[in-house]
N, C-alpha and C positions, 0 to 999 in steps of 0.2 A: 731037746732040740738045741744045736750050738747056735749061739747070738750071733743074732744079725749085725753087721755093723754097715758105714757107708761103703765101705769098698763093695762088699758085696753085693748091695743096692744098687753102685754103678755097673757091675758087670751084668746082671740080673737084669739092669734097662739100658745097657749099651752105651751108658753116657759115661765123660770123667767125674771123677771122684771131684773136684770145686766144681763141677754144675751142681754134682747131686747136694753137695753141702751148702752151696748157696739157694738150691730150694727150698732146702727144709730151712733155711734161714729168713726164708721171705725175701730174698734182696733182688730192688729193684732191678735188675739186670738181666732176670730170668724170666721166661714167659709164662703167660696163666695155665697155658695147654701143660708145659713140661714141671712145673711147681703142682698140678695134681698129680699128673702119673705118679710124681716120686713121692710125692705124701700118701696118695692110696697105697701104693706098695710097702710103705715102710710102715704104715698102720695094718697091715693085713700081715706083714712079718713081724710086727708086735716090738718093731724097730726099736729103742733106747737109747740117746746119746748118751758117751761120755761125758761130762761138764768137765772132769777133770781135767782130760787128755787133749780137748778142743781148747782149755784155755793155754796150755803149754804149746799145743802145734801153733797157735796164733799170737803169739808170747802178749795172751791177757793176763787180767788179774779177777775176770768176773766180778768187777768189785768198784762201787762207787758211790762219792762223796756226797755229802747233803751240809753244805753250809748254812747254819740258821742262827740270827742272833741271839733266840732264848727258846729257851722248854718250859717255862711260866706259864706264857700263852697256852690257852688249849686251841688254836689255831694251828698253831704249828706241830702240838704233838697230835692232829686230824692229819695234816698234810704229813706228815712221816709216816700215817696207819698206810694214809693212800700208795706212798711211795712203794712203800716194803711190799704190799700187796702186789706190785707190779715187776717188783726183783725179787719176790721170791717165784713168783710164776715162771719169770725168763732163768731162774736158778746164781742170779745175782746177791750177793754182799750187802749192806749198806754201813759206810762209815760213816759217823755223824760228827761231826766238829761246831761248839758251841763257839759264838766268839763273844757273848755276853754284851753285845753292843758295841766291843771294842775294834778299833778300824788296827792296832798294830798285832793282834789276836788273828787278826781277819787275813793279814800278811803273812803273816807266819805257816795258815795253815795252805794259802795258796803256796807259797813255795814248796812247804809240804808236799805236794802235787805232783810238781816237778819230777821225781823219782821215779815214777811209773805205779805206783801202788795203787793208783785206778784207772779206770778208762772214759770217766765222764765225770761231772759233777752238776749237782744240782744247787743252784746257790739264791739265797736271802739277805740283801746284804743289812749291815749293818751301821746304825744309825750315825754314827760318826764318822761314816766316810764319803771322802767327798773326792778322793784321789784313786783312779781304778785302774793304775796302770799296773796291780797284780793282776785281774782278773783280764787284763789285755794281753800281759804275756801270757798264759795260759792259753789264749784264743790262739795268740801268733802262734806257738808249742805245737799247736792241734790239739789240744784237747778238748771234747766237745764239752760247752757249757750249755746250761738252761737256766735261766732267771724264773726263779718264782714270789710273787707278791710283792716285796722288795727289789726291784728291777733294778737294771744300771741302760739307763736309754743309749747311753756311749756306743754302746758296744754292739754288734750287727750281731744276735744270734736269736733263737728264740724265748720270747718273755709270755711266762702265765700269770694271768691276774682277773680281778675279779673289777667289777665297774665303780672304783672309788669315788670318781667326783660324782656320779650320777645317784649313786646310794649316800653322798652327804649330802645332797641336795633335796633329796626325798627323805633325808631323817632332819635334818633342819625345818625342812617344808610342814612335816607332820608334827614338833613339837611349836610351830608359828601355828597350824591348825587348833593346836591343845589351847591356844589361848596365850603361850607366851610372848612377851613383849621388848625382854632383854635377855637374849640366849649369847651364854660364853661357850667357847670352844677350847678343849684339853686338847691339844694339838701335841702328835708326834714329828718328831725332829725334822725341819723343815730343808737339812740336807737330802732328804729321801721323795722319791717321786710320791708314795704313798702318800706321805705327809704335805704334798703340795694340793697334789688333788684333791684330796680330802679337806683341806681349808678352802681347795677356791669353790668346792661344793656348796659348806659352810656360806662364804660371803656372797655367791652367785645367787642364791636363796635367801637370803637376807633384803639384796639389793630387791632384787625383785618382787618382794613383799612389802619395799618401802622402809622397812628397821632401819634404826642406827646401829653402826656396828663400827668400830675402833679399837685400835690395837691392844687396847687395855683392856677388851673382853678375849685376849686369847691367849692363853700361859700354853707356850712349848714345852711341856714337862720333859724332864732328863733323865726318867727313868730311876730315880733314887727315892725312894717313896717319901720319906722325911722333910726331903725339900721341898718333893711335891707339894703334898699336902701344905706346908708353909706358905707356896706361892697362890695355891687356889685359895685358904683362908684367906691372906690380906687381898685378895680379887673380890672374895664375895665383901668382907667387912669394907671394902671401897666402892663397890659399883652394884651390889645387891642385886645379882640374877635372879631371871627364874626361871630358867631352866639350860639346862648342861648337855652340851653333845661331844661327846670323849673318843675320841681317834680308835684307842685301845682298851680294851677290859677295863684294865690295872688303872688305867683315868678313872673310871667309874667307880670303883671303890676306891678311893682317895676320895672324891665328890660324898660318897657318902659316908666316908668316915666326918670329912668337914662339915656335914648338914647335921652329924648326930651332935659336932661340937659346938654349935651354933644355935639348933636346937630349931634348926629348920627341919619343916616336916616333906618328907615326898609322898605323894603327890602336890600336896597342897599349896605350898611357899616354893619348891624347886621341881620338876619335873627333870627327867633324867634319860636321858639314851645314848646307848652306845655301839660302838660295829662292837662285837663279841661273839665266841662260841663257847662260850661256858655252858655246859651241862646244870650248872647250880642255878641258871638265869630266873628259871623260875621260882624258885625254890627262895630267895633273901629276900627281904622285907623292905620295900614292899619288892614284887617280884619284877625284874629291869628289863624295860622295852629293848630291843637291840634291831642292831643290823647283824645279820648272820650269812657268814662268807661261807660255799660250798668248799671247806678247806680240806677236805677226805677228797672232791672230785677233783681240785686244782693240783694237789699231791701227785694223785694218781695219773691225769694228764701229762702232768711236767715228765712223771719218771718214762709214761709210755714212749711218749717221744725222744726222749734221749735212749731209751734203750733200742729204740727200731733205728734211729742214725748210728748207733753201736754199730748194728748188723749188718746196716751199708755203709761201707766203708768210702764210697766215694761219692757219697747223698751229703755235702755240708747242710748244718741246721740253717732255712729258713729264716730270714732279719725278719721275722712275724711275731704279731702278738695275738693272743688266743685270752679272751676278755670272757669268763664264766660271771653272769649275775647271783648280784646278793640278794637278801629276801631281807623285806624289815617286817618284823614279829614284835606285835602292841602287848602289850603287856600292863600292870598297874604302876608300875615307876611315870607313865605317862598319861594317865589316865585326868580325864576333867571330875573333881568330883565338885 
């Protein structure tokens, strides 16, 4: 049987050839009545698009960006499973650009952009930037963006995340339940919304418990582990915690690399929690209570939505934010023994 293509399909149902292609696109513009006819039909002629040919008549690139500051995290390589899962369905690309935390990295690859070598981008931004007038020209451009996790509140487009302050507040709450009394915070870089809310979680749960809490229980780490760990040892041998709530994983193990060198024990002398999705959480000794971000469904979310404003062309993204909850998972890092 010779393949069906859209033309055919339009003559077949009397319609033009952009109705029928905007049906089978989904795009808002076409009615529910005439988006069935042309889907039953082209499912019963066993229809296949081109990908190649559609993206050449539309001069695409099927193809787009994921800005993330690190592939360390297993936070981010969950939200890449989710993404990909979601362009390879739509028969989409994905290019990844690391910018390692670096804001002139982070520059570079937006003007990258510029060219036309994708059609959207999904962006993380990165912790040293505090200036977004790349990611503004881009917007002005038209090129559709989506913030995930890493937001830029600036900017009017759609941001995914998950309930930072409200999950530090319920992970501070629950290590002041374990019985601690002086809890310091590993804090991520306080240019980033992330790391805002996630501190005022931190302090808004403190106050409300009554705790003392001062600037000298909270080390912004920079991401360099050596230093790290430097700055949280002289924090514990001056203010003697007991117990740690770490922004990021990679806080948590610096904390417990410091306890082994101190010869502080966890549970007992430091209690331990932190937002994470390590697979290993259970598994290291003792095994580490966390907050744990749905980073496979916010992935998948962010990419859904940029690919269905791909398809409508004249749908700009929504200045919304779409807030997925975190789950805290008790484990023995925080246990009363």
């Amino acid at each position: 049987m010779e393949p069906v293509n859209i033309k055919k399909l339009a003559q077949l149902l009397n319609l033009s050839i952009a109705t029928v292609s905007k049906a089978l696109r989904d795009s808002y513009d076409i009615s529910k009545e005439t988006k069935e006819k042309v889907v039953a039909l082209a499912n019963e002629l066993n229809y296949q698009p081109n990908p190649h040919a559609s993206s050449l008549r539309k001069h695409k690139s099927k193809t787009i960006a994921v800005i993330i500051p690190e592939i360390a995290n297993n936070y981010f390589t969950l939200a890449i499973n989710g993404i990909e899962s979601v362009a390879q369905e739509k028969g989409y690309h994905v290019l990844i650009y690391l910018t390692h935390e670096d804001y002139k990295r982070e520059v570079a690859f937006a003007r990258e952009l510029f060219n036309g070598r994708v059609d959207g981008a999904l962006i993380s931004v990165a912790g040293t930037t505090t200036d977004y007038t790349h990611f503004k020209n881009l917007r002005d451009k038209g090129l559709p963006i989506v913030f995930f996790d890493r937001v830029c509140d600036e900017i009017d487009t759609l941001k995914v995340t998950t309930d930072d302050f409200e999950s530090s507040y319920l992970a501070t709450k629950h290590l002041i339940g374990q019985g601690c009394k002086k809890i310091t915070h590993f804090a991520i870089s306080s240019k980033l919304s992330i790391g805002n809310k996630r501190k005022r979680g931190y302090l808004q749960a403190m106050a409300d418990h009554h705790l003392p809490v001062s600037d000298s229980l909270i080390v912004e780490c920079i991401n360099d582990d050596d230093r790290d760990i430097e700055m949280i040892e002289e924090l514990f041998r001056r203010e003697k915690p007991d117990g740690i709530f770490a922004a990021v994983e990679r806080y948590a193990m610096d904390g417990y690399e410091v306890c082994s060198r101190l010869n502080l024990r966890i549970p007992q002398d430091v209690k331990v929690l932190s937002f994470s999705n390590l697979r290993i959480a259970s598994f290291l000794n003792p095994s580490l209570t966390t907050i744990t971000q749905p980073a496979f469904d916010i992935g998948k979310e962010a990419a859904a939505r940029l690919l269905n404003n791909l398809e409508k062309k004249h749908a700009p993204l929504a200045n919304e934010s779409i807030v997925f909850k975190s789950s805290l998972i008790q484990r023995a890092s925080t246990s009363s023994i």
